[in-house]
C-alpha positions as CSV (number, residue, x, y, z in Angstrom):
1,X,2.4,24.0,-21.3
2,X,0.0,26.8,-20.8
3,X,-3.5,26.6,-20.2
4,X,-4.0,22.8,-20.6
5,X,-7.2,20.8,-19.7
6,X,-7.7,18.6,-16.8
7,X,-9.9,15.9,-16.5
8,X,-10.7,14.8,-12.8
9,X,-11.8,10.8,-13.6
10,X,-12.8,10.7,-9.6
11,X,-16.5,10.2,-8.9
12,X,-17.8,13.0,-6.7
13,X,-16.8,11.7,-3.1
14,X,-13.2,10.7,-3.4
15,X,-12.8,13.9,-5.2
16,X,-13.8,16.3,-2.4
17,X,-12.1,13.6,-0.1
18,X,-8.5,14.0,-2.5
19,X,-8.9,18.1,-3.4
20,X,-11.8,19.8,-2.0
21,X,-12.1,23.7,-2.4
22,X,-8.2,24.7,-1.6
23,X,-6.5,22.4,-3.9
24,X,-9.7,22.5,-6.5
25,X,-8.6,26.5,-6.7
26,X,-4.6,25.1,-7.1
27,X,-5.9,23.3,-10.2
28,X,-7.9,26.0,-11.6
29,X,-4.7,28.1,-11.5
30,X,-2.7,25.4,-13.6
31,X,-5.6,24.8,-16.5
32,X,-9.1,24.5,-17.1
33,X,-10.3,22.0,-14.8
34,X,-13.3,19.6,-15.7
35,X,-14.9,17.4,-12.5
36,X,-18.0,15.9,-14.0
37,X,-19.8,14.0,-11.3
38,X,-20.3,11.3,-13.6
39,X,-17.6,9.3,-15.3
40,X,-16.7,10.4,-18.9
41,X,-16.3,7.5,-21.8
42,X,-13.2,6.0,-21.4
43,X,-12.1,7.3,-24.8
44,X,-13.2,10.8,-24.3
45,X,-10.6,11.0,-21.0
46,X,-7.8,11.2,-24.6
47,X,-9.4,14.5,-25.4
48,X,-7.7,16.3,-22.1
49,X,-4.1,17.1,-21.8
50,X,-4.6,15.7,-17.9
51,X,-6.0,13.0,-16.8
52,X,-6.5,13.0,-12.9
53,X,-7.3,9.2,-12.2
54,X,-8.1,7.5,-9.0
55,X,-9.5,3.9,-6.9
56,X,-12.3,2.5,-10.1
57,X,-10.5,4.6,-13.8
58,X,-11.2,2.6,-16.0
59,X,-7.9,1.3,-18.1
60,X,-6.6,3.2,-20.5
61,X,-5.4,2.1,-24.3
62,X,-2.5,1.0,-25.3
63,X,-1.8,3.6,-27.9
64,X,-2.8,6.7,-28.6
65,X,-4.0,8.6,-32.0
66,X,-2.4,11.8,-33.2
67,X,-5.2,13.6,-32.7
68,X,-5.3,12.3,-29.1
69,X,-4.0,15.5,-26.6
70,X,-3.6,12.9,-23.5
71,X,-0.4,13.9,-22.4
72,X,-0.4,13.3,-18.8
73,X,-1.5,11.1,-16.1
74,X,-1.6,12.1,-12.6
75,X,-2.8,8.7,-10.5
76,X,-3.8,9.8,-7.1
77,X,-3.9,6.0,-5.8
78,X,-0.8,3.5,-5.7
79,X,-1.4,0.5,-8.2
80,X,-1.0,2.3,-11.6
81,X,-0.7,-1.3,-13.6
82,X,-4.7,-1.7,-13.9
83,X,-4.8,1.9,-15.0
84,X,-2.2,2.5,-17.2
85,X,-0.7,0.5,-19.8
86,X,3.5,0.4,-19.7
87,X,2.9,1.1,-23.7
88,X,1.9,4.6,-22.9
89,X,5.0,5.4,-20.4
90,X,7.0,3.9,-23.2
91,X,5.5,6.6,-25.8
92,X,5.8,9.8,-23.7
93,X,2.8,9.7,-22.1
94,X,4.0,11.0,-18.7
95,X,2.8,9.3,-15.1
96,X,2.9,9.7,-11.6
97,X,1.9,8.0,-8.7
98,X,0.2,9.2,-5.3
99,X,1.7,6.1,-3.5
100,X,3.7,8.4,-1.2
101,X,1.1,10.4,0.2
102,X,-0.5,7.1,1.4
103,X,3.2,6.0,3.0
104,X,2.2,7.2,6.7
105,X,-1.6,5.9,6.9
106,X,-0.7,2.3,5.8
107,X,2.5,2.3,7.6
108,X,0.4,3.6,11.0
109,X,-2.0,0.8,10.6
110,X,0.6,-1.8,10.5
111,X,2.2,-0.8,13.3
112,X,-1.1,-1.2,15.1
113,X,-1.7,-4.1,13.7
114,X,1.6,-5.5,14.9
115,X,1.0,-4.1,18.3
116,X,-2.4,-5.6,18.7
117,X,-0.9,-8.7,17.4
118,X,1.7,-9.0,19.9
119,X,-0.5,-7.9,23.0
120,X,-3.0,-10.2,22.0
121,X,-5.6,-7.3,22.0
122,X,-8.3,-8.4,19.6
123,X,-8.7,-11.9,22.0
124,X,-8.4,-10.1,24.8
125,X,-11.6,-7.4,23.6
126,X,-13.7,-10.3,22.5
127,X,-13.6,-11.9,26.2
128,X,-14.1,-8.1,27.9
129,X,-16.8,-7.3,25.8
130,X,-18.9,-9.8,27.0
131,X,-17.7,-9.4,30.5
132,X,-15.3,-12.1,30.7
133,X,-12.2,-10.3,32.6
134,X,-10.6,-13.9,33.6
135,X,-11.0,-15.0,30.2
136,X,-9.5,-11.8,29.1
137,X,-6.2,-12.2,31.5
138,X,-5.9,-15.5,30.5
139,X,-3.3,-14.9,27.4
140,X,0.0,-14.7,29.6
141,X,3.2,-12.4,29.0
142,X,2.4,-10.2,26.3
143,X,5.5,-8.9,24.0
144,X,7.0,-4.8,23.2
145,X,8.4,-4.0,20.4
146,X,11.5,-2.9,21.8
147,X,13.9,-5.3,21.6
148,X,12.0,-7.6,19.1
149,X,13.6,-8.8,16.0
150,X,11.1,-7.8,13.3
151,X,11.6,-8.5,9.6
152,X,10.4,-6.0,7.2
153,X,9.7,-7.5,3.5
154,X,10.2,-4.8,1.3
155,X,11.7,-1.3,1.7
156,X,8.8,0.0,-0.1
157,X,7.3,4.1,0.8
158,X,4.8,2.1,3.1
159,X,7.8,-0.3,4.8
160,X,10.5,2.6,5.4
161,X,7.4,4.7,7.0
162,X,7.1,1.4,8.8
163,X,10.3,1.1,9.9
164,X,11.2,4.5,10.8
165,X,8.4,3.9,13.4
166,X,9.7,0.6,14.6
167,X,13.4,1.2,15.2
168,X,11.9,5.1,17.0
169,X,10.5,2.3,19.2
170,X,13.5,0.2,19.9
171,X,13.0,-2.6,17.6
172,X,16.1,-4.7,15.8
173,X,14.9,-4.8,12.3
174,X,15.7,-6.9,9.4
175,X,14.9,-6.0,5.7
176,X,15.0,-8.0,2.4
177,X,14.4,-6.1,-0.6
178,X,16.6,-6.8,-4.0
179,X,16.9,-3.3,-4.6
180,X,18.1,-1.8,-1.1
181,X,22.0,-1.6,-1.1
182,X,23.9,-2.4,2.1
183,X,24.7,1.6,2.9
184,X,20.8,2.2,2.4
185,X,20.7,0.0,4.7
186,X,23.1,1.2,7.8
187,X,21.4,4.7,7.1
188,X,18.4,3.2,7.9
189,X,19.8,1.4,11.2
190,X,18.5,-1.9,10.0
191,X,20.2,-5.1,8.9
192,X,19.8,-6.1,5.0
193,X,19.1,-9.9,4.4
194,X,18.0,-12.7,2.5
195,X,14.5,-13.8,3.2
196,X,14.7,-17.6,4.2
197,X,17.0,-15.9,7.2
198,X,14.8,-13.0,7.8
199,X,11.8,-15.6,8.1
200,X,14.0,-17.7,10.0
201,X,15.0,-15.4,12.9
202,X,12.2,-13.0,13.3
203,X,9.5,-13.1,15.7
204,X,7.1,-10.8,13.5
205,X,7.4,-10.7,9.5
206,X,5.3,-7.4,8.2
207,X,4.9,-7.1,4.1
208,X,5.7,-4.2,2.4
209,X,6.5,-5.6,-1.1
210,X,4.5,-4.8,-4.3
211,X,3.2,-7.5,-6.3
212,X,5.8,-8.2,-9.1
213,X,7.1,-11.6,-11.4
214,X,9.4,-11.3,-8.8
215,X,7.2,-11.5,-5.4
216,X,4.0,-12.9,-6.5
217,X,3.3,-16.0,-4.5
218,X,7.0,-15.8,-3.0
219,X,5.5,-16.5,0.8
220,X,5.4,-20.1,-0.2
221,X,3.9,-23.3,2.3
222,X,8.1,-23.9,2.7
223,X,8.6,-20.4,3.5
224,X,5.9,-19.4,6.2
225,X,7.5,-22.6,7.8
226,X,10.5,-21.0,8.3
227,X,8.6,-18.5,10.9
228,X,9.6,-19.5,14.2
229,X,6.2,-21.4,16.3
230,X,4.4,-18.2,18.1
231,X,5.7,-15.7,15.2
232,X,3.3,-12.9,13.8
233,X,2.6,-12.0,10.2
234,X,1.3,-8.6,9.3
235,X,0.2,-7.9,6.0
236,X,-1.0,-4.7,4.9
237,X,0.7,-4.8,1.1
238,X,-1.0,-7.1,-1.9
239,X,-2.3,-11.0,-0.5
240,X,-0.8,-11.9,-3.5
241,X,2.8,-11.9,-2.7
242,X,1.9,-15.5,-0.5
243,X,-0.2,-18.7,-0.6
244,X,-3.2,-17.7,1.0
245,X,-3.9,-21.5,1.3
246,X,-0.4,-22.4,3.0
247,X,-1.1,-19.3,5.2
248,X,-4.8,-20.5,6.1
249,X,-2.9,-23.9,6.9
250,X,-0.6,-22.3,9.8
251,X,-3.2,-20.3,11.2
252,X,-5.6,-22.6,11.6
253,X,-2.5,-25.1,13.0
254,X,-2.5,-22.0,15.8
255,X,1.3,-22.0,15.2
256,X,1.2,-18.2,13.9
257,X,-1.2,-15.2,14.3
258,X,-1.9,-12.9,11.3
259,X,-3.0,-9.4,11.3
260,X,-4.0,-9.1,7.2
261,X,-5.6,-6.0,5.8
262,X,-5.8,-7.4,2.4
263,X,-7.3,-10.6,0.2
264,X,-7.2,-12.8,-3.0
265,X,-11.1,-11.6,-2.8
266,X,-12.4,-8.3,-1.6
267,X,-14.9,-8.0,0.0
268,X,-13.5,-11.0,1.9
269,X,-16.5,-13.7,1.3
270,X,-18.8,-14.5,4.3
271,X,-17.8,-18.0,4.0
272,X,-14.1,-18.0,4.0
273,X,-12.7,-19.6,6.8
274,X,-10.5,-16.2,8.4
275,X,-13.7,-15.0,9.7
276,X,-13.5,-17.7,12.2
277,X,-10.0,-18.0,13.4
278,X,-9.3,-16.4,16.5
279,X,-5.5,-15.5,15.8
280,X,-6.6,-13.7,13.6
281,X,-7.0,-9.9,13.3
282,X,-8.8,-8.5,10.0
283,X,-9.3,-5.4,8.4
284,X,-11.2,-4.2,5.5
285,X,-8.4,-3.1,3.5
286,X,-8.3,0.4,5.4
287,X,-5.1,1.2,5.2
288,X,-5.0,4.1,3.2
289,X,-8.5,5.7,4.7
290,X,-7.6,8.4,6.6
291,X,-8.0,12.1,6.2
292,X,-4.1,12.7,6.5
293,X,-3.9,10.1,3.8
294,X,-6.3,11.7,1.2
295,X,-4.7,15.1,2.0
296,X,-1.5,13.8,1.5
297,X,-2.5,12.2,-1.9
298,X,-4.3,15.5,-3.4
299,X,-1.3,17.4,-2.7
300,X,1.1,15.0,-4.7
301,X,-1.4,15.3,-7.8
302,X,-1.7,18.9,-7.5
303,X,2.2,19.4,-6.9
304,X,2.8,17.0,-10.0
305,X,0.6,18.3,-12.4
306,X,2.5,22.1,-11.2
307,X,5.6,20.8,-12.1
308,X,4.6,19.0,-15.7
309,X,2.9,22.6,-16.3
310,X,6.0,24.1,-15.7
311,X,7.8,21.7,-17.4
312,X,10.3,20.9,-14.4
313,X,11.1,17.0,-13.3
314,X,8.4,14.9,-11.6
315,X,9.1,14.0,-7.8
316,X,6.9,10.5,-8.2
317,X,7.4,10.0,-12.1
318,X,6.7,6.1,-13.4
319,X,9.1,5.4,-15.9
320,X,9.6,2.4,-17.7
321,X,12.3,1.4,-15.5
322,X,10.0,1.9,-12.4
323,X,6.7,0.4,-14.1
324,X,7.0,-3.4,-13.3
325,X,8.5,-3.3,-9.7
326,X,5.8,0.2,-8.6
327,X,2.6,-1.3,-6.2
């Protein structure tokens, strides 16, 4: 394709945060580049050969016109479902995804988050910040990763990133993901099982799954039961792939601690009940908000859109195969 036109559907922040001047000047040399800071008309984005979309694009049609020029979609976030309807990957529309380039940041947090988890470390900063150091060496033996059994739902981008990290570390990790083959598996060093014995024998449980028919709501009240008493969830993937309610139930029981990063609601209401719970350790969904991360992203959309221009393969292409089971 020579010359073609590329619509940046970013609002001005999260575009200089994705591109800013170096890979801006990339996308010049591919096609004539249009960043309004403003939002086009959803139907205008079918005017552009390229549509760069991001965090807030609106949803595009299910079909196109034949006057429409939309011929590809370059997503620079993960979740393409809200975005992009599976009609259009069916009917040649091409798409990729920027999941990848978000891999390390979300994985990174998670480790933390598993860390902090299992050295107590958000109790123990609420008693030193106001000065209470007995209070604050009152939690006991704390536990390393090394040598823990940790189960990893998932071998998603985000949850090999995360367990490349954890078996560097000395951990004995577990996985369960229907589409990870045994050799996958040994290559990774980890051990491939089903879930009710991953939940079973693990002291921490991290999600890493994307929300599918398959793993929505699949952390049932029966399941999280399975977690031995003490154990540790980490959740930095989609709240719904388990019953926040069953959840809510254990943590307030204080038989589990939780480190969650994401929510049925977000912002998480000033009212709900996690707020208040001290095993628990919350983010803002931050997972993905770091300057490696952004970088990361705005080179994938710049290095996809180079390759559709050429007319060479994708490296993250969404195909119809991919569509239901992608974050």
């Amino acid at each position: 394709m020579t010359n073609p036109t590329i619509l940046i559907d970013l609002l001005p922040d999260l575009r200089r945060d994705l591109f800013g001047p170096a890979r801006m000047a990339r996308l010049a040399e591919l096609g004539d580049v249009f960043a309004p800071d403003l939002r086009v008309a959803a139907e205008q984005r079918l005017e552009y050969d390229i549509v760069v979309t991001g965090w807030g694009s609106a949803r595009f049609p299910d079909r196109l016109l034949p006057e429409d020029r939309l011929r590809m979609i370059a997503h620079s976030a993960g979740t393409i479902r809200k975005v992009v309807p599976r009609a259009l990957v069916t009917d040649g529309v091409r798409v990729s995804q920027a999941a990848s380039g978000m891999a390390v940041s979300v994985a990174e947090l998670a480790l933390y988050l598993t860390l902090s988890l299992m050295r107590n470390l958000a109790q123990v900063d609420r008693h030193m910040q106001r000065g209470d150091w007995a209070g604050a060496s009152g939690f006991g033996l704390g536990r390393t990763i090394a040598g823990t059994r940790i189960g990893v739902i998932g071998a998603s981008r985000v949850g090999r990133a995360y367990i490349e990290r954890l078996t560097g570390m000395g951990a004995e990790v577990v996985v369960t993901d229907p589409y990870l083959t045994r050799r996958e598996a040994e290559a990774m060093g980890v051990q491939l099982c089903d879930l009710d014995e991953l939940l079973r024998s693990c002291a921490v449980v991290a999600l890493h799954a994307p929300v599918t028919d398959e793993t929505r709501g699949m952390l049932t009240a029966r399941r999280l039961a399975l977690i031995p008493d003490g154990g540790i969830l980490v959740n930095t993937a989609r709240s719904a792939v388990l019953d926040s309610g069953a959840l809510l139930s254990e943590l307030r029981s204080g038989r589990l601690s939780a480190a969650l990063d994401v929510y049925d609601v977000e912002p998480l209401p000033a009212d709900d009940p996690l707020w208040t719970l001290p095993n628990v350790l919350l983010t803002p969904h931050i997972g993905a908000v770091t300057t490696h991360s952004r970088a990361m992203q705005g080179d994938v959309v710049v290095d996809e859109i180079d390759r559709f221009v050429a007319g060479a393969p994708l490296a993250f292409e969404v195909t119809d195969l991919t569509y239901d089971r992608l974050a």
